[in-house]
N, C-alpha and C positions, 0 to 999 in steps of 0.2 A: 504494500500500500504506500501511497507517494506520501511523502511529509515534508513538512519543511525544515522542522528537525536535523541536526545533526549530528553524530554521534560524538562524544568528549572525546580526542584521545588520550589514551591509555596516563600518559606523564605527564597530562596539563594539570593546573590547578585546577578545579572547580569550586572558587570561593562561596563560602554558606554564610550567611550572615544573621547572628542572631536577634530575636525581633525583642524580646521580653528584657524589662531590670537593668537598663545599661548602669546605671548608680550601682549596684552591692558588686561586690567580690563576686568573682564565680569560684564553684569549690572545684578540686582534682577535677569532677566526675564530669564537668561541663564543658571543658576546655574538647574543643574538637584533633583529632589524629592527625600529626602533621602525613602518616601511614594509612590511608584510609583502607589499604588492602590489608593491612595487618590487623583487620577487625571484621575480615569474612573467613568464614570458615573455609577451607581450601575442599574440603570434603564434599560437603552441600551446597553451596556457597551461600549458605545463610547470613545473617548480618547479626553480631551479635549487641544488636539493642540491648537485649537485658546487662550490660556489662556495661553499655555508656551510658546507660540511665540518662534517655535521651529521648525525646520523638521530633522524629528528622522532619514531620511534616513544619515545626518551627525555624524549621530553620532551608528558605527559599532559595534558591540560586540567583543571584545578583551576576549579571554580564554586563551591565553598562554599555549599551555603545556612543554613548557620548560622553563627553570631559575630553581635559588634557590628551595629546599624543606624547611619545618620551619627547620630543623636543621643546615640548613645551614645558614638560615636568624639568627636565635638563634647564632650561633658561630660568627658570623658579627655585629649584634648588641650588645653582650655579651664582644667583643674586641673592639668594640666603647667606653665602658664603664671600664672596666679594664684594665686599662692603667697604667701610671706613678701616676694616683691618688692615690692607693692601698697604693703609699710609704706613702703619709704622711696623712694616717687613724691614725696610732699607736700615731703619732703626736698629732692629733687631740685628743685621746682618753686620752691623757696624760693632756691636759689641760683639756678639759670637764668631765674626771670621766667615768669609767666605766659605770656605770646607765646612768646617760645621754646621754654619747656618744654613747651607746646599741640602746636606744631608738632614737635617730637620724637619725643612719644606718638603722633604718627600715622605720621611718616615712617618710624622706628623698627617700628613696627607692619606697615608693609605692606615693607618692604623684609626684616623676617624675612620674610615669607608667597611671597612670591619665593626664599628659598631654601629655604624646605621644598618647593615646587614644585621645586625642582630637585631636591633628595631624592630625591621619592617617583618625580619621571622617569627619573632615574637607575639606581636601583633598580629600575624592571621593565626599564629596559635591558640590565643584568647580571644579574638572577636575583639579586641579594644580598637576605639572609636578616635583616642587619643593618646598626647605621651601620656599625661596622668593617667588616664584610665588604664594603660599599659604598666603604670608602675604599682598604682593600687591592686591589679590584678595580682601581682609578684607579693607587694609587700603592704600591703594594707595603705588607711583611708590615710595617718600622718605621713605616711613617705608620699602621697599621692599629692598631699596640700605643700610638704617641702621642693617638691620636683616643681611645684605651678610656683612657687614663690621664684625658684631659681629661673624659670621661664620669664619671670616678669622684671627681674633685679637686671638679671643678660640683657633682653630684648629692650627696658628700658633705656638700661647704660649705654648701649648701642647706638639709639636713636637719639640719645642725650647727646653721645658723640658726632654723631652726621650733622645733626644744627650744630654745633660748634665749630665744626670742619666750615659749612657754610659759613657761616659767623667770620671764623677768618682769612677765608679768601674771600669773600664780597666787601669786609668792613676794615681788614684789619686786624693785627694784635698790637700789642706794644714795642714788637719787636720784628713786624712785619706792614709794609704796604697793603692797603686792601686794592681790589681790583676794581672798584667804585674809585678809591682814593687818586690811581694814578688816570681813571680815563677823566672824572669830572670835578678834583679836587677834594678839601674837604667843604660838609655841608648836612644839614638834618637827614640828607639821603643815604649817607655812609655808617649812619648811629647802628649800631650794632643791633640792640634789642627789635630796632623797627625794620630794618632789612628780615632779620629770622622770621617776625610774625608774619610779612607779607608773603614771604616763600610759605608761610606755614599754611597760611589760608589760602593763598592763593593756587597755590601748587599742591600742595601735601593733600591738604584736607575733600578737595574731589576725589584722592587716585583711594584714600585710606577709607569712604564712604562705599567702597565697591565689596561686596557680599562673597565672592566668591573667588580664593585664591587663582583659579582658572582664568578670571577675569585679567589678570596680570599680565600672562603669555607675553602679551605683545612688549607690554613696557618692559619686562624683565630683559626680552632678549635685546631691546637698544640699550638696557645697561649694560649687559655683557657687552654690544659693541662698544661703548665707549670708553669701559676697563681697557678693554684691547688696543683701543686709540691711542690710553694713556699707557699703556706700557710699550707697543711700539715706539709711539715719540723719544719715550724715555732711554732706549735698548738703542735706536738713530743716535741721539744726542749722545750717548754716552760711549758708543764707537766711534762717531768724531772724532772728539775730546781724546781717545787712548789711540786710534791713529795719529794724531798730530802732536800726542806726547803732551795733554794738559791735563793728563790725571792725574793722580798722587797715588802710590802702590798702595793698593790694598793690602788690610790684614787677613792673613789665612785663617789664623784660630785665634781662640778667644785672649783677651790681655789678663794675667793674672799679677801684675805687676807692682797693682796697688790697692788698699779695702774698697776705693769708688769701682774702680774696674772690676772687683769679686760682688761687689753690690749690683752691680749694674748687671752681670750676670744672673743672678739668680732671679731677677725681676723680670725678665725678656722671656725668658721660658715658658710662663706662663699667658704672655702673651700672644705667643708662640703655637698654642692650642688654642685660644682663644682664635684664631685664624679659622678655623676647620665648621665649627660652633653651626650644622644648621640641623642641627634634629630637633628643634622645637616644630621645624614644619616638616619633617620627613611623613607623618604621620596627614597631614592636611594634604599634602600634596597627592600622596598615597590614595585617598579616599576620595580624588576629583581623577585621579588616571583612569583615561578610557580603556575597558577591558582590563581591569588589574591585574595584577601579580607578583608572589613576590619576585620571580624572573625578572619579571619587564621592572619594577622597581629596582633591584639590585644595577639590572642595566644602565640605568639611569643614576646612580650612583656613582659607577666605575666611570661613567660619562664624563660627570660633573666632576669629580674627583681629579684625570687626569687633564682637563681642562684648569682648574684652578692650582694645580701643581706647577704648568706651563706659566701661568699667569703669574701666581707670585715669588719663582721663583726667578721670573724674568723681571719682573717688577725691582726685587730684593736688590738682587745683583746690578742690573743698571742704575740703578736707585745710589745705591751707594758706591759705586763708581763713579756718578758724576758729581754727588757731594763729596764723598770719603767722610774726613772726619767733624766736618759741618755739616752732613745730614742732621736735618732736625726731625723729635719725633713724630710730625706732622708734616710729613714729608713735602705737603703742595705747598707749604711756606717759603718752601728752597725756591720757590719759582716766582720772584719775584725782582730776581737781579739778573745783568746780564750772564748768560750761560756760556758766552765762549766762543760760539756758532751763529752764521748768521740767520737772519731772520729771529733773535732771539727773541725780542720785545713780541711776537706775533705768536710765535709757539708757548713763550710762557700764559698769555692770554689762552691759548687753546688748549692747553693744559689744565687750567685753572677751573676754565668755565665747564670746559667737557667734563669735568669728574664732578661740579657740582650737581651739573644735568643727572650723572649715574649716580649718586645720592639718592636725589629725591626720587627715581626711579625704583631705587632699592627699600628704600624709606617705608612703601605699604606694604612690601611683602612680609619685613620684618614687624610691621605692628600687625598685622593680620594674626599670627599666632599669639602677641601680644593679648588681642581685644578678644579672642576664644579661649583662651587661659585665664584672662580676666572674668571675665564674663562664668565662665565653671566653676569658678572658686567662690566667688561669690555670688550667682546667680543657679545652684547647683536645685537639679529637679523641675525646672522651668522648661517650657521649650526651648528646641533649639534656637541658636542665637540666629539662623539665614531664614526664619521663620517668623521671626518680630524684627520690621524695620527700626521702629523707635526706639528699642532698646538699644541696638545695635551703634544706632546716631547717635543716640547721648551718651555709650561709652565711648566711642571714638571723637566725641570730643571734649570730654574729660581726660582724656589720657593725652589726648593732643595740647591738652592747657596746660596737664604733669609735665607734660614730657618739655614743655618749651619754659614752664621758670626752672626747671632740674639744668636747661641747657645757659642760664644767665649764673647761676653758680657754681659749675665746676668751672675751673680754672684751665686746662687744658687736658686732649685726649689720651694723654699720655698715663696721666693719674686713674682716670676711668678705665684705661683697658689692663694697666695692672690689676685694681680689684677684683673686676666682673671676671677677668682672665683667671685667677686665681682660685676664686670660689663659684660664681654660679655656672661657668663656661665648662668648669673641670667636670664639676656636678656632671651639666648635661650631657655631654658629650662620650663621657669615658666612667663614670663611677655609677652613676644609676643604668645605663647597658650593663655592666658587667655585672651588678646583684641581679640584675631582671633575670639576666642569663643563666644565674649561678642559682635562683631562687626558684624558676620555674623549671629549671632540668631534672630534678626529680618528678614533678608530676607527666611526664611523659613528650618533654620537648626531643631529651637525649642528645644531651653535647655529649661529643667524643672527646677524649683524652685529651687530645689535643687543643680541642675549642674550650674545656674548662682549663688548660693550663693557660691559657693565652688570655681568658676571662680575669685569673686571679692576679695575672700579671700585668693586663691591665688597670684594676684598681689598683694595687699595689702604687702601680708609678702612679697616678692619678692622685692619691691620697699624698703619696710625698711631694709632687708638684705642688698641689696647695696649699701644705704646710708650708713646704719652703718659700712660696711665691708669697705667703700672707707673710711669714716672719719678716723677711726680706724689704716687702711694701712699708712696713709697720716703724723699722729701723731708718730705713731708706729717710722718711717723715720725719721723726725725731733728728737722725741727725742733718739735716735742712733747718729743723726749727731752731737748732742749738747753733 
């Protein structure tokens, strides 16, 4: 008989999604078989229901054929990740040394991609909707409200930091030109606070009003182009300069020379991971991919992953090659003098502006996870948040009025990406994967030997980076204020 039907094959997923209770814990006995054949009988080929204490009629087959394609999922999790971190790589590269800081960008790079793999496995293991609700599943309802705080402490500091990025390429710091300053002088137009607000409303606040991370695709991937722009430029100018012999040698490895240079180390490090940092939306993205899986997600991973390894590793190193040891750690500040090369006054202008453009690009994607974390933690048992517009408007601009007085009182990006880097970035990225992993592999996920020794060695470094990165921070401050 004709159908229109097709048969699953045999190795595909076929995602189940459960319809009842997304609030409580599920016990053992709910969690669905990453083995689905290891629950029919080979004999009869019975199913053995009575053992999963289970009625599969709850649980529908979900195929989606609409949402994201992976390039779209790639341009959204690729602009999770390329953000305001990018500035202060060169930074970074200037205190650890070329060699080293090479081989960090990468190790770094593929050891986050390892635990968003565990993410996203995890996740169709429990049927979780969210990170939280992925972490509650593992560890109950306090790890679930610590993981949303760290979601929100990141994501805010982040955004805290991209206004201030704007802040001082359009206005100015104390120790740089703004790009208002040099094209129209000074004037009520260069005032720092009123510049941020107008970007805020004017730009920020329509892209951050859109419902639906899919909705992005398009602006995410002209911020990747214009990451690209600005590290091309940077990668030109800075072979220039070391063809014509006006660089200054770089250092290979780190300076252990003096306690600022052993300070200064142990605070980059954590910034260092704080680079990788986009699993608060691995999970949002995940649940708008057309046809999911965790395949096609993983894919999508290794995508974005070797993508932004290229990016900030080409960023880092021409970065500080063309400063050296005056790279600041805000790196678009450098770009305010001449470079060496001609047409210089033209490219630091294209420089400057194109990365604020890829800002505020990057800017909704990052509060998106913000405003559904928000929104869960405090709005928990309500409908969904893409279900209530009004809700939705008046956290997003509540958090838009947080997020822009948090950006008139830090003082620079440098101090913000030690913190967040240290503690909520560590958090997410590498110490709540590795319990999820290490916590649900007895009820029948089954990491092999190998996947929990890599899990515990994971947390392990993860736990001492943040020590060391807060001790470090805490010292770092004292002795400044002495």
């Amino acid at each position: 008989m004709d159908s229109n039907y097709s048969a699953i094959p045999k190795n595909s997923y076929a995602e189940l999604q459960f319809q009842k209770d997304y609030g409580s814990p599920k016990l053992p006995s709910e969690f669905l078989p990453l083995d689905v054949e290891s629950y029919i009988d080979p004999k009869n080929g019975s199913r053995h229901d009575d053992d999963l204490d289970l009625d599969i009629d709850d649980y529908p087959l979900i195929g989606s054929q609409s949402g994201s394609g992976i390039s779209g999922a790639v341009f959204n999790l690729t602009t999770s990740i390329i953000g305001a971190g990018i500035m202060a790589l060169p930074a970074t590269m200037k205190v650890l040394g070329l060699v080293l800081g090479f081989v960090m960008i990468i190790l770094m790079g593929i050891i986050s991609e390892i635990s968003v793999e565990m993410l996203v496995r995890f996740s169709v293991f429990c049927k979780a909707e969210s990170y939280g609700e992925l972490v509650q599943r593992a560890m109950g309802k306090p790890a679930k409200v610590m993981s949303e705080i760290c979601i929100i402490v990141n994501n805010g500091g982040v955004m805290v930091v991209y206004l201030i990025i704007m802040g001082d390429v359009l206005s100015g710091s104390p120790r740089h030109e703004g790009v208002f300053d040099q094209w129209l002088g000074h004037g009520f137009w260069d005032h720092r606070k009123l510049v941020i607000l107008v970007i805020l409303l004017v730009c920020l606040a329509p892209l951050c009003a859109l419902q639906k991370i899919d909705s992005l695709s398009l602006t995410s991937a002209a911020s990747v182009a214009l990451a690209v722009v600005f590290v091309v430029v940077c990668f030109i100018v800075a072979f220039i300069k070391l063809i014509e012999g006006k660089s200054e040698a770089p250092r290979m490895a780190p300076d252990f020379g003096s306690e600022k240079a052993i300070l200064d180390l142990l605070v980059v490090i954590p910034i260092m991971t704080n680079a990788y940092v986009c699993h608060f939306n691995v999970q949002p993205i995940y649940n708008e991919l057309k046809q999911r899986s965790p395949q096609k997600m993983n894919r999508v991973g290794r995508i974005t992953t070797i993508i932004c390894v290229v990016v900030y590793a080409s960023t880092a190193i021409s970065g500080y090659l063309l400063f050296g040891k005056d790279t600041e750690a805000d790196i678009l500040t450098n770009f305010d003098k001449d470079l060496g090369v001609p047409l210089s006054s033209a490219i630091d202008y294209i420089v400057r502006v194109g990365y604020v453009l890829h800002l505020v690009l990057v800017f909704p994607v990052i509060h998106f996870s913000l405003r559904q974390t928000v929104d869960a933690l405090l709005f928990e048992g309500l409908s969904p948040l893409v279900e209530s517009r009004k809700r939705s408007l008046a956290l997003t601009g509540v958090l838009l009025l947080l997020i822009y007085i948090g950006s008139t009182m830090v003082p620079n990006i440098w101090i913000a990406f030690k913190f967040t880097g240290a503690t909520a970035a560590v958090s997410l990225g590498f110490i709540f994967p590795s319990l999820v992993a290490l916590r649900l592999s007895p009820q029948g996920a089954g990491l092999s030997t190998g996947e929990r020794i890599l899990s515990w060695v994971m947390l392990v470094l993860a736990i001492i980076v943040s020590v060391v990165g807060i001790i470090g921070n805490v010292y770092s401050i004292r002795s400044k204020s002495e």
